[in-house]
N, C-alpha and C positions, 0 to 999 in steps of 0.2 A: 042467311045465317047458317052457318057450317055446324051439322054434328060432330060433334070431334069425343071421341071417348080414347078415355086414359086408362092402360092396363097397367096393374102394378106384377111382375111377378117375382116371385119369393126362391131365393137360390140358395142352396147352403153353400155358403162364400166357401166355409172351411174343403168343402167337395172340389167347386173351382179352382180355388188354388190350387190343391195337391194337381189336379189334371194338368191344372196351366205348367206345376212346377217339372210334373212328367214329361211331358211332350218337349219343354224347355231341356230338359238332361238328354233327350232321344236325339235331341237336332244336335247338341252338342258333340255328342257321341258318335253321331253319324259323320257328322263334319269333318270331327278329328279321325276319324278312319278314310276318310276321305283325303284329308291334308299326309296322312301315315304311307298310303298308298302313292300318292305321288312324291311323295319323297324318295321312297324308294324307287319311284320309277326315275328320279334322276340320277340317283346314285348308280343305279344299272350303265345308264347314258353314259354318265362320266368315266365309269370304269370300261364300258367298250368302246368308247370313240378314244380311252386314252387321254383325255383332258388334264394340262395341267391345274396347280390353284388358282392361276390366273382366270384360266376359260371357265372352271369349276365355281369361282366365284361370283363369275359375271352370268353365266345359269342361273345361281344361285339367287343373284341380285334379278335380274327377269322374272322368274318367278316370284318372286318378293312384288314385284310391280302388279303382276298381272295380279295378285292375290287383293293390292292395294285397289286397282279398279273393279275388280270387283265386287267389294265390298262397298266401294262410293255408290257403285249401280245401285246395290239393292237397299240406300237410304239412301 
């Protein structure tokens, strides 16, 4: 026969939450500085390699992809 003992502990949800909902804004915020950053860094690209809308688009659409697997990865 197994002793098995059961902890209860006691959280202030209301605490959790605001933390959860922090951390949740920080990633956000980070992310999109992150997404701000490389945009820019294509728009540099394009304006010194000279790309038309053509090439500029298809950049554009790449990036779009790679953003899309990426986010499959991490769910």
């Amino acid at each position: 026969m197994r002793n098995i003992e059961t902890h209860y502990y006691t959280a202030d949800v209301e605490a959790m939450t605001a933390m959860l909902n922090k951390a949740r804004s920080e990633e956000r915020r980070d992310r999109a500085l992150v997404v701000s950053a490389r945009l820019a860094e294509l728009a540099v690209h394009v304006h010194q390699q000279g790309l038309n809308g053509i090439e500029a688009a298809e950049l554009i659409r790449r990036e779009a992809e790679r953003y899309g697997n990426e986010s499959r990865e991490l769910h």
